[in-house]
Backbone as CSV, one residue per row, in Angstrom:
resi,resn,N_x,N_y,N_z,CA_x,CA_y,CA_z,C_x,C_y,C_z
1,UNK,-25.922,11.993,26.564,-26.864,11.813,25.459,-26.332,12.537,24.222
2,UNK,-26.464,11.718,23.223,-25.503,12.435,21.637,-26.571,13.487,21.242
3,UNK,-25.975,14.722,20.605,-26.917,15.669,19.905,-26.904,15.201,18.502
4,UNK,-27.898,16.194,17.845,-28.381,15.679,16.457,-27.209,16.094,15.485
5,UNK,-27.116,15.429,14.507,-25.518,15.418,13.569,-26.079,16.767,13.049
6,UNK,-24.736,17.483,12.518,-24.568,18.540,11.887,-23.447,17.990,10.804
7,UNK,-24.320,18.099,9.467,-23.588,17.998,8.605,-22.649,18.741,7.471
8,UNK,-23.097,20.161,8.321,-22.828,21.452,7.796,-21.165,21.160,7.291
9,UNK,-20.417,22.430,6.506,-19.297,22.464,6.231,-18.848,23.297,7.275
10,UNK,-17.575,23.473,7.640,-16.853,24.069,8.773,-15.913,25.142,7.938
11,UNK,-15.920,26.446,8.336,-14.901,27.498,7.856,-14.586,28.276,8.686
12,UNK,-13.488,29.037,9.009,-12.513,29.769,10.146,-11.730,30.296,9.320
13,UNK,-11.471,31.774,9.941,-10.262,32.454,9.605,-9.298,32.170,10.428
14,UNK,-7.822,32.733,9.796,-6.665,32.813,10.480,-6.582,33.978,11.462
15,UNK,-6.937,33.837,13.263,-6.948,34.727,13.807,-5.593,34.912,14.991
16,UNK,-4.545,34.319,14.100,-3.206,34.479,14.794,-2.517,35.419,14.621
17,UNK,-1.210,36.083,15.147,-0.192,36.595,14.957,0.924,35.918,14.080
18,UNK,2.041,36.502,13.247,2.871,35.790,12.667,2.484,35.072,11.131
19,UNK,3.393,34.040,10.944,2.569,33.188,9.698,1.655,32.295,9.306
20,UNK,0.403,33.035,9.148,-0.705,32.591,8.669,-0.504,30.885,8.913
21,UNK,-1.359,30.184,9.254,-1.467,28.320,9.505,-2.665,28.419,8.657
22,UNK,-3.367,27.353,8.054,-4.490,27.038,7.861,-4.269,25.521,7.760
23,UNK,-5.334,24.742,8.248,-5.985,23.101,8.119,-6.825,23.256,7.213
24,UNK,-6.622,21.824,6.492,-7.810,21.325,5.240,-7.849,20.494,5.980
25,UNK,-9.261,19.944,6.702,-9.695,18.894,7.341,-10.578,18.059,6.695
26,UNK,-10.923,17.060,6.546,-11.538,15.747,5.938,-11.903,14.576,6.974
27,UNK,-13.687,14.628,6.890,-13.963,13.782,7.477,-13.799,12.304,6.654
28,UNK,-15.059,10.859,7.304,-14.099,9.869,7.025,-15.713,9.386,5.903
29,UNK,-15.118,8.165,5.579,-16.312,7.429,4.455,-17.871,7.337,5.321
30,UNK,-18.649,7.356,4.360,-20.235,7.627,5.049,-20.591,8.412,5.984
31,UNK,-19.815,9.186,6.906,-19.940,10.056,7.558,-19.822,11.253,7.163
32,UNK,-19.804,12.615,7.952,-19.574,13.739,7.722,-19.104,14.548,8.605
33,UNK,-18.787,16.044,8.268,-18.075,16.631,9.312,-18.627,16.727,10.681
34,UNK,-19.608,16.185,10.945,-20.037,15.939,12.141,-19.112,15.640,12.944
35,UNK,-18.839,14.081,12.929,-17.432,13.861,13.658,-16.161,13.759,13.529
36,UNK,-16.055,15.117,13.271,-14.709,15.929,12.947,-14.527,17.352,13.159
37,UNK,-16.039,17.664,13.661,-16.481,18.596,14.135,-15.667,19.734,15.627
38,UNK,-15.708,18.715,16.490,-14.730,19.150,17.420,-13.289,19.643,16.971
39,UNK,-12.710,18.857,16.149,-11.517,18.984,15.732,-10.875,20.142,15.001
40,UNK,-11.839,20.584,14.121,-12.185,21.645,13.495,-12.273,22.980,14.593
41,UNK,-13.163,22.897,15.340,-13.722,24.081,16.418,-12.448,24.102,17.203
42,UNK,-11.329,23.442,17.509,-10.139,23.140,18.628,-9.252,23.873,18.067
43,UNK,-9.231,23.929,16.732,-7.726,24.381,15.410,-8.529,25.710,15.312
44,UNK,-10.175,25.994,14.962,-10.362,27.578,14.896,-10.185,28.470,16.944
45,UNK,-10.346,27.660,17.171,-9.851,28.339,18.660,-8.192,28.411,19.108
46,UNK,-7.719,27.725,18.424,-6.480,28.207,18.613,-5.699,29.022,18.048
47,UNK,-6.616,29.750,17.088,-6.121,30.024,16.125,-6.142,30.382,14.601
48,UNK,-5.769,28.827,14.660,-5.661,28.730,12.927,-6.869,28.791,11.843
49,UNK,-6.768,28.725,10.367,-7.941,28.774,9.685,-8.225,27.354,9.541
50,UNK,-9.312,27.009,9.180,-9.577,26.129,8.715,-10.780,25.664,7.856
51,UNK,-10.710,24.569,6.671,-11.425,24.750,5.789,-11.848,23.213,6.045
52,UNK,-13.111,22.716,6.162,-13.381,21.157,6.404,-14.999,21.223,5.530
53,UNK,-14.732,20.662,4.129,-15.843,20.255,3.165,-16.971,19.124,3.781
54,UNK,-17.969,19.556,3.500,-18.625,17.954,3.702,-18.602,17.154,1.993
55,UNK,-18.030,16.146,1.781,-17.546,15.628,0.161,-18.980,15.267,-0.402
56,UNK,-18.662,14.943,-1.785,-19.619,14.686,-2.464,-20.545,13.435,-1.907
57,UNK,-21.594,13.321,-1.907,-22.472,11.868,-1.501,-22.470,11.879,0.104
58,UNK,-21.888,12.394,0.995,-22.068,12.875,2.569,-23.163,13.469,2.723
59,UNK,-23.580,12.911,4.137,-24.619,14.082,4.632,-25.832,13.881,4.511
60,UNK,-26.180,13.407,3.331,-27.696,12.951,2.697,-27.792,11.532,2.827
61,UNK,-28.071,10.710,1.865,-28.412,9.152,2.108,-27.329,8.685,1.176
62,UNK,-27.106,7.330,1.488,-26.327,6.407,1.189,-26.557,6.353,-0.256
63,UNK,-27.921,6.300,-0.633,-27.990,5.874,-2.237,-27.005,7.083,-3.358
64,UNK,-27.157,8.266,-2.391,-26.389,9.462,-3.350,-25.004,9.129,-3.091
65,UNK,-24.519,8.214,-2.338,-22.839,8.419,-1.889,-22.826,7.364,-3.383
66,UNK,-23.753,6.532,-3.615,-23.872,4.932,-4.411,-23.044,5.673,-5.386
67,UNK,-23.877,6.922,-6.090,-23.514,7.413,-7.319,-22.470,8.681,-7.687
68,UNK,-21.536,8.548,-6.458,-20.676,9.770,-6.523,-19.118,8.634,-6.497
69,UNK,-18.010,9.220,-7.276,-16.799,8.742,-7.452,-15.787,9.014,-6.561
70,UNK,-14.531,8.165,-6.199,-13.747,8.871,-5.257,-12.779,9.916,-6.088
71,UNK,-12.776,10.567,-7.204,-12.626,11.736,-7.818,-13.260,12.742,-7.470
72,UNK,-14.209,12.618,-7.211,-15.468,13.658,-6.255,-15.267,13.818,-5.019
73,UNK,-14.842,13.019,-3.960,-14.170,13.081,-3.097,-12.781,14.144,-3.098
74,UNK,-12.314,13.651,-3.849,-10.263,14.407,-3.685,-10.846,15.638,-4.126
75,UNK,-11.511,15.798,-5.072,-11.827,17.273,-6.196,-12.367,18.048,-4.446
76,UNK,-13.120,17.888,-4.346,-13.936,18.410,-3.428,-12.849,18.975,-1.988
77,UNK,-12.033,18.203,-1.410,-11.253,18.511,-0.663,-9.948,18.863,-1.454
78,UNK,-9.598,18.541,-2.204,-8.321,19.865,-2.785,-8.945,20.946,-2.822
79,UNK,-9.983,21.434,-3.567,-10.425,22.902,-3.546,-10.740,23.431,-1.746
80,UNK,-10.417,23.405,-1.330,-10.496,23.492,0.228,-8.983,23.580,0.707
81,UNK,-8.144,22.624,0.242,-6.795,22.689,0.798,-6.491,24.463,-0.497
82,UNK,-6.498,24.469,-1.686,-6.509,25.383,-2.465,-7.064,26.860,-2.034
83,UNK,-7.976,26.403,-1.729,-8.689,28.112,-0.633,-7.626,28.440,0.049
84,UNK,-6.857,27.751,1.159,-6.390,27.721,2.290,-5.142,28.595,1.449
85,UNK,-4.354,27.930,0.934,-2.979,27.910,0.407,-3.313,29.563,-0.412
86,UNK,-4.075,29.941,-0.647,-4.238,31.516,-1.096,-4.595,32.354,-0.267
87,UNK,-4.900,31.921,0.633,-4.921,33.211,2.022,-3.804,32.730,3.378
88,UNK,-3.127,31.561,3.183,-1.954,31.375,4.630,-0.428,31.241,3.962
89,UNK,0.248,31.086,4.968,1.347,30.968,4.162,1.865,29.545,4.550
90,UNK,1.051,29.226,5.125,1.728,27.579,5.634,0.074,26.510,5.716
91,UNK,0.205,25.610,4.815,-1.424,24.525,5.129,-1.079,23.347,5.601
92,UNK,-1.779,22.687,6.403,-1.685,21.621,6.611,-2.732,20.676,6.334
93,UNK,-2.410,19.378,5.991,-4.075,18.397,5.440,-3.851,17.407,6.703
94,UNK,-5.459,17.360,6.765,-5.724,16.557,8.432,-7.361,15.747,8.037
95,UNK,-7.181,15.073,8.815,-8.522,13.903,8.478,-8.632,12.123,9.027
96,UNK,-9.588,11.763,9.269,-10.144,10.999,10.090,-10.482,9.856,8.870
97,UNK,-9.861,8.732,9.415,-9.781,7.600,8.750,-10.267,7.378,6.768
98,UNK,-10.928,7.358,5.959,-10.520,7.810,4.543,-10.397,9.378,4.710
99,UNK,-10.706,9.756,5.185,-10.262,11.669,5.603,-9.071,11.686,5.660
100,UNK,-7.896,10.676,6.050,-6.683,10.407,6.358,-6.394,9.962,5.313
101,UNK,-7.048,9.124,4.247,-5.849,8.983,3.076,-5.891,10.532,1.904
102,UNK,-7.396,10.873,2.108,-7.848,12.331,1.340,-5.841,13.247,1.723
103,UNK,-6.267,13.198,2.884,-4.673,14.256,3.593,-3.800,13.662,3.126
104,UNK,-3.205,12.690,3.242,-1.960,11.963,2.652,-2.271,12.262,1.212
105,UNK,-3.318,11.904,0.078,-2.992,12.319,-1.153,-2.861,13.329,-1.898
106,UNK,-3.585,14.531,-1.096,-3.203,15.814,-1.148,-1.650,16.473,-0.897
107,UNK,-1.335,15.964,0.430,0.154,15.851,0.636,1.235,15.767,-0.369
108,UNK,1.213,14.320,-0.901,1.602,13.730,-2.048,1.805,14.418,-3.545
109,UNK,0.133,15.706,-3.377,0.167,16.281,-4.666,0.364,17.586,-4.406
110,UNK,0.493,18.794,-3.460,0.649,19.925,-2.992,1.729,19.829,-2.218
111,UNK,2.243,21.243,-1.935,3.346,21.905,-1.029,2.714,21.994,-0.060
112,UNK,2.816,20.900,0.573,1.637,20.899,2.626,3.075,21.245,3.310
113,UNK,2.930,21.687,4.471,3.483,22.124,5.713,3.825,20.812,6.362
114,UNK,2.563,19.935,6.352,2.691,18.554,7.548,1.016,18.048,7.224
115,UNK,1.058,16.353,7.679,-0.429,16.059,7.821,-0.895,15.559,9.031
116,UNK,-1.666,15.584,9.482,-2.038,15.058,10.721,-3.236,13.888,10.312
117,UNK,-3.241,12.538,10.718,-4.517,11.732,10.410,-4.636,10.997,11.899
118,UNK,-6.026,10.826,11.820,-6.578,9.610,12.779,-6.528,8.699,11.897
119,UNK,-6.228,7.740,12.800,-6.770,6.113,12.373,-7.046,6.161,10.504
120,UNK,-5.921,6.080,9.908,-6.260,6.197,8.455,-6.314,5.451,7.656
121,UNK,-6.984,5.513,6.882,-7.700,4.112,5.820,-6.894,4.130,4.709
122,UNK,-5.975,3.275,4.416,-5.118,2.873,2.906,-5.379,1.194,2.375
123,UNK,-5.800,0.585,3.147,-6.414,-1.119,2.908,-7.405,-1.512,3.720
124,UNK,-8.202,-2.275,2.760,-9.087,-2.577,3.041,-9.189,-4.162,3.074
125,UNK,-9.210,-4.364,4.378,-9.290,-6.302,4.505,-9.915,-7.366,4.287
126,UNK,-11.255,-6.678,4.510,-12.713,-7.287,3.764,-11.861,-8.079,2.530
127,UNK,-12.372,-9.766,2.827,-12.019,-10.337,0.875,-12.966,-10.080,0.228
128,UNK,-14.076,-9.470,0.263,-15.079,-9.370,-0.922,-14.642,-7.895,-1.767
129,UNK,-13.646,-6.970,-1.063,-13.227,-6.106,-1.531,-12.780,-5.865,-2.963
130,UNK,-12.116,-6.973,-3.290,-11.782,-7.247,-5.194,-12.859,-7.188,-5.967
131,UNK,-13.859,-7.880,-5.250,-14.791,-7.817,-6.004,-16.082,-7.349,-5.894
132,UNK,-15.733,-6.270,-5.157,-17.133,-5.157,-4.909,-17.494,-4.446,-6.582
133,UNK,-16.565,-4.555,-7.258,-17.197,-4.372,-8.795,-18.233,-5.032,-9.248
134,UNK,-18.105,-6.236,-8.770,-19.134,-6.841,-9.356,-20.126,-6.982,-8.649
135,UNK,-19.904,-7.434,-7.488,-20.866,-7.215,-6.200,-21.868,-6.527,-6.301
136,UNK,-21.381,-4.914,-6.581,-22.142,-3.749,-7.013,-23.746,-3.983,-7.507
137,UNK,-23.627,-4.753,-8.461,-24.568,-4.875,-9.616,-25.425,-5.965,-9.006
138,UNK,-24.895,-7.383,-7.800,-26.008,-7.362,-7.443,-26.608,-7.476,-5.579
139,UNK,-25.474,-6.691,-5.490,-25.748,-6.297,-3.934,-25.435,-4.658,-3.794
140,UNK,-26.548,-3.705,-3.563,-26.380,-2.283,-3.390,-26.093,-2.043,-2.476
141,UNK,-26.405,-2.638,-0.690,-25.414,-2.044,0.145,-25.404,-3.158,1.226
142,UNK,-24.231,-3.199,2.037,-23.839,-3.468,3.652,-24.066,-2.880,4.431
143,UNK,-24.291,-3.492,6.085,-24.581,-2.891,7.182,-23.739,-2.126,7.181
144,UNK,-23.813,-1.172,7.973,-23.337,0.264,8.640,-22.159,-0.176,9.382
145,UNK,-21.014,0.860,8.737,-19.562,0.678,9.481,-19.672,1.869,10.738
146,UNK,-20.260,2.442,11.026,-20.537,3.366,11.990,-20.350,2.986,13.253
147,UNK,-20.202,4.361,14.461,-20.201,4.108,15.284,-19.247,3.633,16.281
148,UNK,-18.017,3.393,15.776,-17.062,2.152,16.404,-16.295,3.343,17.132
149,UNK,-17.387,3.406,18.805,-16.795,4.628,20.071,-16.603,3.820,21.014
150,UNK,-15.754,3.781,21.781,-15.652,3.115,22.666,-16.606,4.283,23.848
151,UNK,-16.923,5.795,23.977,-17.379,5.982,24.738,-18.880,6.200,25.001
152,UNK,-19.216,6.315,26.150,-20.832,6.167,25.822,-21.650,6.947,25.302
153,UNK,-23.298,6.958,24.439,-23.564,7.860,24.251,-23.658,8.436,22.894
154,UNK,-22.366,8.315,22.118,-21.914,8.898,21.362,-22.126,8.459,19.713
155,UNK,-22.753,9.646,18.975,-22.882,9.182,17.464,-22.178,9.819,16.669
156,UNK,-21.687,9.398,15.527,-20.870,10.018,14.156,-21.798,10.682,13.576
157,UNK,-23.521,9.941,13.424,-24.124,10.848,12.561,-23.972,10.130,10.792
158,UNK,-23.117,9.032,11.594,-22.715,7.832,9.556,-24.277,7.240,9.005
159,UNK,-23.903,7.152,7.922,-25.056,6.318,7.288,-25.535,4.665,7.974
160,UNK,-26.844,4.545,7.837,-27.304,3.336,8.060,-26.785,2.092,7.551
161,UNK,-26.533,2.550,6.126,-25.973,1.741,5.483,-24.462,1.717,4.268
162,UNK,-23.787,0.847,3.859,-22.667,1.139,2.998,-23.047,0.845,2.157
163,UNK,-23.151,1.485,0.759,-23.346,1.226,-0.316,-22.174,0.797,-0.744
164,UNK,-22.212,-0.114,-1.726,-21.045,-1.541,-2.498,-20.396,-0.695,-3.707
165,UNK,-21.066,0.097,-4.439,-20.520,0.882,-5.141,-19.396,1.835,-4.567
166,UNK,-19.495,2.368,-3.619,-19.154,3.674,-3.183,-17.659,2.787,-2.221
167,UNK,-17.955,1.564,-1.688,-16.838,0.891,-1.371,-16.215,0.475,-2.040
168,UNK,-16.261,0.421,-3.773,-16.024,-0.229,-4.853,-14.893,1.471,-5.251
169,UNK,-15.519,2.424,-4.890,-14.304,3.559,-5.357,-13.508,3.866,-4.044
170,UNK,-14.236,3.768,-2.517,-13.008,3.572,-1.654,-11.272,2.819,-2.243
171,UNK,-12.118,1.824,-2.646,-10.896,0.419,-2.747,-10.081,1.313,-3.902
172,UNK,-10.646,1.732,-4.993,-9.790,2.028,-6.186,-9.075,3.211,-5.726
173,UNK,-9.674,4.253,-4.433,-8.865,5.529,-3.952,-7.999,4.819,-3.049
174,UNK,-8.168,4.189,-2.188,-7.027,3.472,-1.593,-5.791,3.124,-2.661
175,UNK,-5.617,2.350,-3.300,-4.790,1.822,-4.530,-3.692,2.771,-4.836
176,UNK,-4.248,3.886,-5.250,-4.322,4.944,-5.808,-3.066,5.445,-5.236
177,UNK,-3.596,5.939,-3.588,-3.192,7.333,-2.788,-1.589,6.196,-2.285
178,UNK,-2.027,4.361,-2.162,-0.749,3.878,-1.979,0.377,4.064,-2.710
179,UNK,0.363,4.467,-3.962,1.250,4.217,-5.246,1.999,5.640,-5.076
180,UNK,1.110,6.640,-3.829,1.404,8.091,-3.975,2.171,8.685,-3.209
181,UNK,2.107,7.833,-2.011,3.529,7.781,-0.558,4.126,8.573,-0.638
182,UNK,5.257,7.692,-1.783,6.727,8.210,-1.074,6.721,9.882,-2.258
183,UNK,5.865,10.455,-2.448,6.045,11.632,-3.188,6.011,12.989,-1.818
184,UNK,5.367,11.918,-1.270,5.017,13.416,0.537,6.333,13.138,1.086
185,UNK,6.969,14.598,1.183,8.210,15.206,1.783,8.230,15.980,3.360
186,UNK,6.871,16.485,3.181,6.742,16.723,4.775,6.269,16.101,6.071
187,UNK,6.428,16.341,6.898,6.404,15.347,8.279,4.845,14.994,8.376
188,UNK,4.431,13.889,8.803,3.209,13.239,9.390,3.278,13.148,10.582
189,UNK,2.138,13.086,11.667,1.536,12.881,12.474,0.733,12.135,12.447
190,UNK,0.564,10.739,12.648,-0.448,10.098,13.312,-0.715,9.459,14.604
191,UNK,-2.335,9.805,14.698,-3.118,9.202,15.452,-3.448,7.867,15.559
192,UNK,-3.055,6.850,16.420,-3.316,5.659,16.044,-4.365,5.023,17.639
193,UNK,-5.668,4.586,17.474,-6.291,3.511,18.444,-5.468,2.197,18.203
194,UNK,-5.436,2.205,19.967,-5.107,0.768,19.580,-5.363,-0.057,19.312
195,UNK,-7.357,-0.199,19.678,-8.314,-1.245,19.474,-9.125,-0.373,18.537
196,UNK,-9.591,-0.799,16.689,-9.845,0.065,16.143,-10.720,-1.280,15.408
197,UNK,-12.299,-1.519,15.053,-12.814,-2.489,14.708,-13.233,-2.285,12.861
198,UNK,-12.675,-1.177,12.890,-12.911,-0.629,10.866,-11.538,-0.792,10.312
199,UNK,-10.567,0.133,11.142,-9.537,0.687,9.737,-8.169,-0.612,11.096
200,UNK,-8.265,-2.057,9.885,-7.006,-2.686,11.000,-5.446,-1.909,10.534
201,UNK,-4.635,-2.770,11.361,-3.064,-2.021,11.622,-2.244,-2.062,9.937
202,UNK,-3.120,-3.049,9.067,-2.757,-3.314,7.721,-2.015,-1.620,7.137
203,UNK,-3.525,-1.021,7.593,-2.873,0.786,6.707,-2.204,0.941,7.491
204,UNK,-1.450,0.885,8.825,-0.478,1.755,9.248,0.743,1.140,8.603
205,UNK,1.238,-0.778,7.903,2.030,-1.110,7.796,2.445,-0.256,6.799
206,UNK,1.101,-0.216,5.694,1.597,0.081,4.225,1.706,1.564,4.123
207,UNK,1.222,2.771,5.294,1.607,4.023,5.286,3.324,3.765,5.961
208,UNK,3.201,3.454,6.621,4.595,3.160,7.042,6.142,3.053,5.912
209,UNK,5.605,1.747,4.838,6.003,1.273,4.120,6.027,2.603,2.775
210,UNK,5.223,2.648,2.923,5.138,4.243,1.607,5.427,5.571,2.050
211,UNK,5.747,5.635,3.375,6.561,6.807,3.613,8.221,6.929,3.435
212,UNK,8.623,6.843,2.767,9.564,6.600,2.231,11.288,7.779,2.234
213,UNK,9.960,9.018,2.166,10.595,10.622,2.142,10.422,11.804,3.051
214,UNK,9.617,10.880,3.881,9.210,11.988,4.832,9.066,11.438,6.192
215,UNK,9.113,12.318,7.044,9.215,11.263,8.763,7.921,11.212,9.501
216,UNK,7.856,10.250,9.837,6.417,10.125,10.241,6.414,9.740,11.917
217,UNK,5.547,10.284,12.783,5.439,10.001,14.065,4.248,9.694,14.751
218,UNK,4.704,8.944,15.271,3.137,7.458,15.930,2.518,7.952,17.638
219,UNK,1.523,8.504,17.355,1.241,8.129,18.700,-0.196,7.554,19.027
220,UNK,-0.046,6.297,20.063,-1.235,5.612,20.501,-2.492,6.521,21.390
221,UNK,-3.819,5.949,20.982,-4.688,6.283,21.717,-5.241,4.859,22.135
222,UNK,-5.078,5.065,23.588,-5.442,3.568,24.209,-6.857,3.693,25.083
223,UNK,-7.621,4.621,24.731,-8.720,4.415,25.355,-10.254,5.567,24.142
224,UNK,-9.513,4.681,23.138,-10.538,5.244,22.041,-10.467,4.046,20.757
225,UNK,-11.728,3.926,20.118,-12.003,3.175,19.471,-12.029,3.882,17.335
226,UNK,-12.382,3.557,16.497,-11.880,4.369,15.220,-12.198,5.514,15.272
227,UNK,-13.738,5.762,15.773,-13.795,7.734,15.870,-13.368,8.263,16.761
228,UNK,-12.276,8.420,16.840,-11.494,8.572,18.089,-11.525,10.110,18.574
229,UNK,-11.691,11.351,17.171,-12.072,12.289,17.306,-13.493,12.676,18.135
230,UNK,-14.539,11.724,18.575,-15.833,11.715,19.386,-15.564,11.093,20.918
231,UNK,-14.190,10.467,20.670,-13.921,9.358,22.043,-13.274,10.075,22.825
232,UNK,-12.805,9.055,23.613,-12.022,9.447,25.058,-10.760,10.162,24.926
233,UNK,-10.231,9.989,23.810,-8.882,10.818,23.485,-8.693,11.759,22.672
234,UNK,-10.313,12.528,22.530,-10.379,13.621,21.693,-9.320,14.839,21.836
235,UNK,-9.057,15.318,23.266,-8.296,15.940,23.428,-7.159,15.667,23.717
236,UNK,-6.600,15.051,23.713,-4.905,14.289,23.159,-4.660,14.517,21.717
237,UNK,-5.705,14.343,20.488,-5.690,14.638,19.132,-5.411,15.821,19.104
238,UNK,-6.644,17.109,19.851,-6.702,18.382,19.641,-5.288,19.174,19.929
239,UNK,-4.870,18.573,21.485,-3.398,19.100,21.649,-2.458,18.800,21.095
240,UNK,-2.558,17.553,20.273,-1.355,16.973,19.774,-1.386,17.871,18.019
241,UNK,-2.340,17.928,17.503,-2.102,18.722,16.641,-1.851,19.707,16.415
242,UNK,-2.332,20.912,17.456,-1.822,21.608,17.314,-0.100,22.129,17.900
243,UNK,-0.090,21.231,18.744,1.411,21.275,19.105,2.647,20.811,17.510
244,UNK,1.736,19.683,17.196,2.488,19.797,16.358,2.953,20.548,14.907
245,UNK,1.603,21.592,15.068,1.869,22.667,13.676,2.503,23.803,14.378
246,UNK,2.427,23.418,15.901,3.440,25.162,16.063,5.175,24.269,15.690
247,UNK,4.858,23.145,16.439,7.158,22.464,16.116,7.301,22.938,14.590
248,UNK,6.286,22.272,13.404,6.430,22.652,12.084,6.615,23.549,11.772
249,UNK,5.572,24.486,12.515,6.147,26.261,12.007,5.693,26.822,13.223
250,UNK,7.709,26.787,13.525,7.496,27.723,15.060,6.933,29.246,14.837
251,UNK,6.866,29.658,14.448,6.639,31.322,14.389,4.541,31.313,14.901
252,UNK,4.469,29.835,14.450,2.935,30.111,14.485,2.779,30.175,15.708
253,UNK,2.435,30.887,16.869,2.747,30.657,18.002,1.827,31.975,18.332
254,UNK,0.370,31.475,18.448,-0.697,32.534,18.208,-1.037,33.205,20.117
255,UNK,-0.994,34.639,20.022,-0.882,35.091,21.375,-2.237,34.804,21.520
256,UNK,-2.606,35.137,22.687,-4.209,34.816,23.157,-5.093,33.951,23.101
257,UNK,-4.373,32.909,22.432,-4.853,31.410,22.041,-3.814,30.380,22.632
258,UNK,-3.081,30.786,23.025,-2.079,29.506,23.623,-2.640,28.445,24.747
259,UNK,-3.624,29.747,25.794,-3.814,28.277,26.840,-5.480,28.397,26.811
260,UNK,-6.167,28.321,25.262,-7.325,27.752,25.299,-7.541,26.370,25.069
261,UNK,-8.511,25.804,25.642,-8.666,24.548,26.274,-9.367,24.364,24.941
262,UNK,-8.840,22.590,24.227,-9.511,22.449,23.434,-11.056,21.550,23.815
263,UNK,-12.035,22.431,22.623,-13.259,22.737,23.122,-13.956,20.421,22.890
264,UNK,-14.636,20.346,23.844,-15.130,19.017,23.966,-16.053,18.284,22.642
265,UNK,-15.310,17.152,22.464,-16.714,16.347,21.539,-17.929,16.745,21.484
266,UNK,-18.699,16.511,22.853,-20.137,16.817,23.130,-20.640,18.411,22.275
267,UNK,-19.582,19.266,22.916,-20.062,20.406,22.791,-19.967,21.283,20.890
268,UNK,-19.352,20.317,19.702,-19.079,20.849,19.055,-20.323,20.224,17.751
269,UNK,-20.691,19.500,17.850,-21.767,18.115,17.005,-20.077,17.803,16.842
């Protein structure tokens, strides 16, 4: 049975040995750090710091996401990757499907360590997408992209509904963060479902395609659906990330945290 969303913001110190790590984590569109929640609690138990905003128009109702920009978005999670980068000596940006392009464009514009994304949003397939500008004015929202778990039980805590506006600055931040690729120099990590009914394989071509300068590494989750951070392969994410910020920076290699078990979906909202 799912518990009630927590839309709270997530903060952790760096309680390692060696050089300081910190994560800027970013949840995904209409949702909130709810389900990203675990992910967050897995990186402060191992360790590292971490800073995970709930963004502008999250959390509350759809009509407030209507009237917030995807400038409000990035603003909101750079100052978070920015916290980080003044108290560690190494950050990394991490995030869950548009949480995943937030990390990649931060990447793109800061000295990151590495990014880690789930299932990340850079295109959008919908054809009414061109013209959610206009749309806007006389359709205010779509059913609910939520939800898409393959396991049972389980809620994000996303809005009821998508507001047309607010998909109208998705599309223009997508655009955007594509044009911004090949500027990220440090290594990626992604998370990829294989059966994913929101974010199709389109963004992995064109992250693919716009990584240009930096090396990027794929691994499948075959028994999780887009919130994959709530699903069956939550902990494949949790270990895989952090394995992969100790390869990035071996020194991070935190004593007394090495063989904690990363902590469960259920148990984190």
């Amino acid at each position: 049975m799912s518990i009630a969303a927590d839309h709270s913001p997530f903060s952790s110190p760096y309680t390692g040995d060696g050089p300081s790590v910190g994560v800027a984590l970013s949840h995904g569109f209409t949702g909130s750090p709810h389900g990203v929640r675990a992910w967050a609690q897995s990186l402060a138990d191992a360790g590292f710091a971490v800073r995970m905003p709930l963004l502008p128009g999250h959390g509350t109702s759809w009509q407030e996401l209507a009237r917030t920009r995807w400038q409000d978005w990035h603003a909101a999670y750079d100052a978070a990757y920015l916290e980080l980068e003044a108290e560690c000596d190494h950050v990394f940006t991490a995030g869950l499907s548009m949480g995943g392009a937030l990390a990649l464009r931060v990447a793109a514009l800061r000295p990151v360590a590495g990014t880690i994304v789930v299932n990340p949003g850079l295109v959008i397939d919908d054809p009414r997408a061109p013209l959610a500008g206009i749309l806007k004015l006389v359709m205010k929202s779509t059913p609910a992209i939520a939800n898409d778990i393959l396991k049972p039980d389980m809620d994000e805590g996303a809005y009821p509904r998508t507001p047309v506006a607010a998909a109208h600055e998705l599309n223009k931040m997508f655009k955007n963060t594509l044009r911004l690729l090949p500027l990220i120099t440090a290594p990626v990590r992604v998370f990829r479902s294989t059966v994913d009914h929101v974010v199709s394989d389109s963004s992995i071509v064109a992250l693919r395609r716009g990584l240009t300068n930096a090396p990027l590494e794929l691994s499948s989750l075959e028994n999780s659906y887009h919130v994959a951070t709530l699903d069956n392969d939550a902990d494949e994410i949790f270990r895989g990330t952090a394995d992969f910020i100790r390869t990035v920076v071996p020194g991070a290699l935190v004593p007394g945290h090495m063989d904690a078990s990363p902590a469960s979906p259920e148990g984190h909202g």
